[in-house]
Structure formats: C-alpha cells, structure tokens
SEZAFI-249926 format. One record per atom (N, C-alpha, C): residue number from 1; residue in three letters; chain; atom name; x, y, z. Coordinates in nm, 4 decimals, decimal comma, m for minus. Layout:
% residues N
ATOM_n_res_chain_atom_u_v_w
ATOM_NUM_ALA_A_CA_X_Y_Z
...
//
This chain:
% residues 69
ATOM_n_res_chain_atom_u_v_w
ATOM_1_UNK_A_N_23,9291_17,8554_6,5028
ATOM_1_UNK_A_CA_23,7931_17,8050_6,5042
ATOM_1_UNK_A_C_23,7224_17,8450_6,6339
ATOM_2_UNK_A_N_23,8135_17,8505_6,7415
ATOM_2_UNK_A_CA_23,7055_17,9206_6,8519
ATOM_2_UNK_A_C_23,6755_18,0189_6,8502
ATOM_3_UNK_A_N_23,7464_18,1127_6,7707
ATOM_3_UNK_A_CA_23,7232_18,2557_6,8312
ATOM_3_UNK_A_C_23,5714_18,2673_6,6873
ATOM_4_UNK_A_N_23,5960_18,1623_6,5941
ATOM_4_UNK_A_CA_23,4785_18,2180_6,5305
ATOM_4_UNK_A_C_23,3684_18,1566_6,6309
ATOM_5_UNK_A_N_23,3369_18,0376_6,6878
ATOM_5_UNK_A_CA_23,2309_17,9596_6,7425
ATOM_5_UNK_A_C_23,1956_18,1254_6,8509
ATOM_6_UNK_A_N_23,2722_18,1220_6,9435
ATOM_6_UNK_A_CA_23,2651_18,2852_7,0186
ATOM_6_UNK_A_C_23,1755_18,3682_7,0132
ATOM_7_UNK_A_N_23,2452_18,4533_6,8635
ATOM_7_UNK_A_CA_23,2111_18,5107_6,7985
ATOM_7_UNK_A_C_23,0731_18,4996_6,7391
ATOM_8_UNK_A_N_23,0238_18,3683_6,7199
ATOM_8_UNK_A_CA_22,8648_18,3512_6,6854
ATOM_8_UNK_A_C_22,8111_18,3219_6,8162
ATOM_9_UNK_A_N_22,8312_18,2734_6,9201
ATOM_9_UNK_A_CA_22,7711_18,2860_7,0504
ATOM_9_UNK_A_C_22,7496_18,4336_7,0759
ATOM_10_UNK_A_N_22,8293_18,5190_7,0306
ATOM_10_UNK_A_CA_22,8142_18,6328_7,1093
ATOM_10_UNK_A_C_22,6778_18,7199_7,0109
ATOM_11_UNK_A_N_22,6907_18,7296_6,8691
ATOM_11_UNK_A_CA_22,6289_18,7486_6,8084
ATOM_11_UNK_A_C_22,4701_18,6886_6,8119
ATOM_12_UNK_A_N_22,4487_18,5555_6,8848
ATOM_12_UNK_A_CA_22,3470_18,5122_6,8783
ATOM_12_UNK_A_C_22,2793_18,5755_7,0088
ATOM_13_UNK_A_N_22,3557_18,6181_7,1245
ATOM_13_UNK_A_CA_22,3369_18,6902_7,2238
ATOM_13_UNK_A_C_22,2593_18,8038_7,2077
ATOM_14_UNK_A_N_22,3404_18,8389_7,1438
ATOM_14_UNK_A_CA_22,2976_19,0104_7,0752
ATOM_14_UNK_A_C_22,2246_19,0219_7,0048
ATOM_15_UNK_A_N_22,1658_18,8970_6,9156
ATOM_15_UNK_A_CA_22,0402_18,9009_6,8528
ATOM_15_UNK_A_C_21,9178_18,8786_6,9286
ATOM_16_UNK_A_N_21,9204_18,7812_7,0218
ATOM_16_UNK_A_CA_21,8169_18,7367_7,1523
ATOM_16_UNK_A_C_21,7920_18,9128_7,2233
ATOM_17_UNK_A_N_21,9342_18,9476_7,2670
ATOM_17_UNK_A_CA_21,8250_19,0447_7,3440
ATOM_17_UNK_A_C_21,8141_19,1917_7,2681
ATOM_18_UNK_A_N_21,8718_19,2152_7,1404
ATOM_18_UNK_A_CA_21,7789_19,2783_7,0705
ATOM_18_UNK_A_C_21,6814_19,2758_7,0014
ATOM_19_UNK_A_N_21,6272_19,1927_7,0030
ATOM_19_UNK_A_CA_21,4709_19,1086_6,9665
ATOM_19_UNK_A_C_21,3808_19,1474_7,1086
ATOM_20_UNK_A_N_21,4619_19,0950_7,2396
ATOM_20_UNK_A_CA_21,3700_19,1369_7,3154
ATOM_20_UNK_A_C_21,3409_19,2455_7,3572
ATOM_21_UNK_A_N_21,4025_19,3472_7,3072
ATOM_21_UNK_A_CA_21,4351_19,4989_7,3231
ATOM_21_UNK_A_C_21,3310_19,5852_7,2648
ATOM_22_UNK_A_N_21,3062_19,5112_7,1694
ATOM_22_UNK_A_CA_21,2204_19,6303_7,0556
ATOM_22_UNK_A_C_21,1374_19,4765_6,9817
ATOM_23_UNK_A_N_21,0289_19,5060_6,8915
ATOM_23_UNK_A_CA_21,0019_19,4658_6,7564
ATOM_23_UNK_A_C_21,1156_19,4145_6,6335
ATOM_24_UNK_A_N_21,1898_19,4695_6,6406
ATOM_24_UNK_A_CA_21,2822_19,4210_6,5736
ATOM_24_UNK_A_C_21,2894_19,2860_6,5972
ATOM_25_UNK_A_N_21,3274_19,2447_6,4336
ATOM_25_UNK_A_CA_21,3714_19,0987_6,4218
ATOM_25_UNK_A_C_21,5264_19,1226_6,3642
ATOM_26_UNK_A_N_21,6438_19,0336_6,4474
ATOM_26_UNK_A_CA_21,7746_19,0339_6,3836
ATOM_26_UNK_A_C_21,7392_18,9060_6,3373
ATOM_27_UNK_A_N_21,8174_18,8626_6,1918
ATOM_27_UNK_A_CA_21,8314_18,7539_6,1023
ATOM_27_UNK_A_C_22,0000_18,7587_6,1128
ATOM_28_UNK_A_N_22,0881_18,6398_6,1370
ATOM_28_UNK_A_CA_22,2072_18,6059_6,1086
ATOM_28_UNK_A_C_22,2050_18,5431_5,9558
ATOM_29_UNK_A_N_22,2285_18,5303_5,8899
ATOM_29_UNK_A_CA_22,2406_18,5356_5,7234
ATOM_29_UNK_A_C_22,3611_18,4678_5,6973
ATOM_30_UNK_A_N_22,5042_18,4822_5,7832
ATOM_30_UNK_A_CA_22,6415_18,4234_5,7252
ATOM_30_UNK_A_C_22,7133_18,4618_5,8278
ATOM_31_UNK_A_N_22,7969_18,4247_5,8771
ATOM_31_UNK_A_CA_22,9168_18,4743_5,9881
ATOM_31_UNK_A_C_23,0367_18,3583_5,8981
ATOM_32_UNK_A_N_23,1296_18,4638_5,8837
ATOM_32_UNK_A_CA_23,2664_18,3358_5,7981
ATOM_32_UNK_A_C_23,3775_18,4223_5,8282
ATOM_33_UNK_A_N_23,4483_18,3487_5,8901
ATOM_33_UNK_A_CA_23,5795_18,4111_5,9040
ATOM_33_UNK_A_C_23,6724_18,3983_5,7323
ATOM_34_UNK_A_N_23,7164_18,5172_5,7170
ATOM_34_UNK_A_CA_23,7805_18,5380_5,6033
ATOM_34_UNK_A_C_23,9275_18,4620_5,5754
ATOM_35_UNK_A_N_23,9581_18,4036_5,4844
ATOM_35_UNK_A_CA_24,0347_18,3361_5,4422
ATOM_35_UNK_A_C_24,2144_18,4120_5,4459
ATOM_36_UNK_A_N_24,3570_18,3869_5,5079
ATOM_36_UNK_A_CA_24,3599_18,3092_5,5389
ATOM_36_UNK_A_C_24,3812_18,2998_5,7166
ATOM_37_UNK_A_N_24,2269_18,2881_5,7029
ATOM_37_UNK_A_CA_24,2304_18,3238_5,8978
ATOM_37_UNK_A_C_24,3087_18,3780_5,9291
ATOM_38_UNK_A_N_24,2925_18,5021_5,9115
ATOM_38_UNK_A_CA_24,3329_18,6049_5,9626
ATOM_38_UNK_A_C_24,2925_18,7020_6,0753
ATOM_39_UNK_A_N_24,1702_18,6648_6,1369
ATOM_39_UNK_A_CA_24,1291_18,7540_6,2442
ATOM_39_UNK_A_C_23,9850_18,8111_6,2193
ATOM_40_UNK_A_N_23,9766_18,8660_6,0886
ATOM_40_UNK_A_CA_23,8454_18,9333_6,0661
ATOM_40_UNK_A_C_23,7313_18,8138_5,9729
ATOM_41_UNK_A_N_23,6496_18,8891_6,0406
ATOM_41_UNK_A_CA_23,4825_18,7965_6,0136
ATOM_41_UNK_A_C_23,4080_18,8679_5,9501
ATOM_42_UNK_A_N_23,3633_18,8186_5,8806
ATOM_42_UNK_A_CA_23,2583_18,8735_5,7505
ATOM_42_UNK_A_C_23,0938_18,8431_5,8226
ATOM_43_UNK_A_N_23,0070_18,9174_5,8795
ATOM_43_UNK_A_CA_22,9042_18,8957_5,9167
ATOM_43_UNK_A_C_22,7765_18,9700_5,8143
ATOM_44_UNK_A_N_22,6839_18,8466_5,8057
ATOM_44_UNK_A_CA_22,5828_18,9287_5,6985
ATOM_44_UNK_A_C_22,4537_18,8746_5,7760
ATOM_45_UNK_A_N_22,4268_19,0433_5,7940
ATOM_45_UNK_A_CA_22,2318_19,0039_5,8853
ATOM_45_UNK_A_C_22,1573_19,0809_5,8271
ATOM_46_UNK_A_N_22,0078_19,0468_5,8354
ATOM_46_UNK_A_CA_21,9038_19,1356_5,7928
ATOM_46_UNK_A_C_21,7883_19,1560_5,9224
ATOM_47_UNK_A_N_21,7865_19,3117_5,9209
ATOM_47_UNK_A_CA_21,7006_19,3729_6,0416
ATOM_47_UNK_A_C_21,5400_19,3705_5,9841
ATOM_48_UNK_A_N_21,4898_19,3623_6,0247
ATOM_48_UNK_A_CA_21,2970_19,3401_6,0189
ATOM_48_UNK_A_C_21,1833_19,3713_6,0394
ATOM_49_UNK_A_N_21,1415_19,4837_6,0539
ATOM_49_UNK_A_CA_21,0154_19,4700_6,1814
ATOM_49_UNK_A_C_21,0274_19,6049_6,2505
ATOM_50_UNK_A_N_21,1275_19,6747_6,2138
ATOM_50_UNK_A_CA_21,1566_19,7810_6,3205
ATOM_50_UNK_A_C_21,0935_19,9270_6,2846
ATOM_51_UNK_A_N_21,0490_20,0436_6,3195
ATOM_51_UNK_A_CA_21,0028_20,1528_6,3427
ATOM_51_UNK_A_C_21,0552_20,2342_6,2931
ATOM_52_UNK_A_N_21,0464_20,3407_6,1762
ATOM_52_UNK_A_CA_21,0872_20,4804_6,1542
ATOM_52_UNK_A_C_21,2333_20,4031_6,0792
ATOM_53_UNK_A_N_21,3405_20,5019_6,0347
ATOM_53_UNK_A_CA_21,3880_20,4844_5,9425
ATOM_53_UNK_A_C_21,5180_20,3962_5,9784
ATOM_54_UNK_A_N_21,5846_20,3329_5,8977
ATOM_54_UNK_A_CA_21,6748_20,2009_5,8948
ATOM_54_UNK_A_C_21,8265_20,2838_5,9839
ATOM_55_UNK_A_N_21,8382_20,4163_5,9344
ATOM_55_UNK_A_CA_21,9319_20,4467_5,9849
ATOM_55_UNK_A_C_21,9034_20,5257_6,1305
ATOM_56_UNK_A_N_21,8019_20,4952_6,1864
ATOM_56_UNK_A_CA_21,7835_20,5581_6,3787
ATOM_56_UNK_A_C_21,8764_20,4535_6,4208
ATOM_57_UNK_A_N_21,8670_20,3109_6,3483
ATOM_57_UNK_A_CA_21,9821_20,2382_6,4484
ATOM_57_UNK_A_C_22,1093_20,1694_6,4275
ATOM_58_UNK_A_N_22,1340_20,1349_6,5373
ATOM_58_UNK_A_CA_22,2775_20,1678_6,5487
ATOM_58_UNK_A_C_22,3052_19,9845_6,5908
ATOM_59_UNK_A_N_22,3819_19,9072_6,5047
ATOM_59_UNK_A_CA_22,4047_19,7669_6,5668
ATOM_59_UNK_A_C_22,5578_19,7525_6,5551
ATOM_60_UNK_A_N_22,5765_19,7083_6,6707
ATOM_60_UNK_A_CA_22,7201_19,6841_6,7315
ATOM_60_UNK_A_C_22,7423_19,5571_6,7290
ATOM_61_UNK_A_N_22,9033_19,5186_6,6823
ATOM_61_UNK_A_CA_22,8995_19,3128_6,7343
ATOM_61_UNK_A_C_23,0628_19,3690_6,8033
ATOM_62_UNK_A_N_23,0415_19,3072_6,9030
ATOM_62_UNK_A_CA_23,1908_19,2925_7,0058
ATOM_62_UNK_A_C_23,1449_19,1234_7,0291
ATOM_63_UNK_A_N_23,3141_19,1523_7,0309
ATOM_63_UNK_A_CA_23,3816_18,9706_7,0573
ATOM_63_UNK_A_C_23,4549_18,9787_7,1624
ATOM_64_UNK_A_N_23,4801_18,9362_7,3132
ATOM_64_UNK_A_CA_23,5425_18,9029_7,4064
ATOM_64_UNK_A_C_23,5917_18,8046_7,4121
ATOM_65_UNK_A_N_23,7383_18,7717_7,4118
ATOM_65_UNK_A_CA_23,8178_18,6350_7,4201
ATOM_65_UNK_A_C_23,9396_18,6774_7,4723
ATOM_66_UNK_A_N_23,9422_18,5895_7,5799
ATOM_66_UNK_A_CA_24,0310_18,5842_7,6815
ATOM_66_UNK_A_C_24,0518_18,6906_7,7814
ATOM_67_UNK_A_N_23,9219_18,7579_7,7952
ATOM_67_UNK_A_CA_23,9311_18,8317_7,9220
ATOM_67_UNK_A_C_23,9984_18,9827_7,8010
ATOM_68_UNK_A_N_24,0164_18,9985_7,6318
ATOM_68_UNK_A_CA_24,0712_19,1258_7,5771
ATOM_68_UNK_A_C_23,9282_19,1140_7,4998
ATOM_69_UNK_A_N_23,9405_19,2530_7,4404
ATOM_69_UNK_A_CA_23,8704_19,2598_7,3083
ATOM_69_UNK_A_C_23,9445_19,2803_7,2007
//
C-alpha cells in the first residue's frame, strides 16, 4: 500500500509540473495496483489542451522508494 500511495504522490507531482510546463492539462483517471500485488500499477490518464500532434510527446512516470528505482 505504500509504494502505491508513493507512486500517486509522485504522479500527482508530475502532473502539477507538467501543467505548469506547457498548456497541457494531465487528468489522472485510475492508478490501481494490479492484483495479486505484485509490483506493477495500472495507470490511466487523459492529456488535454496540448499543441500539434498527440505523439510530439513523450510522458514518463518513475517511482522512487527507498532511495532505488
């Protein structure tokens, strides 16, 4: 359960300052860690607002816990 709470801190990070970056709007939509907790997270967002075509960009999610990635 922490590494998902984390994991949406970090994501909400990364939505704040790519919002403040550009026009773009990031939408978080779902973050669920997959059943049976196993490590990987299912994240579903929708981009908004942004300039020229869907694929110029490029969105990254990194998770840092415990000082590894």
């Amino acid at each position: 359960m922490k590494t998902f709470l984390k994991l949406f801190a970090a994501i909400l990070i990364a939505s704040l300052v790519l919002d403040a970056a550009a026009a773009a709007v990031f939408t978080l939509d779902r973050v669920q860690q997959r059943y049976p907790w196993n490590g990987l997270v299912d994240i579903d967002y929708t981009i908004s607002g942004f300039d020229g075509d869907a694929a110029d960009y490029n969105v990254v999610f990194s998770v840092t816990y415990g000082g590894t990635r």
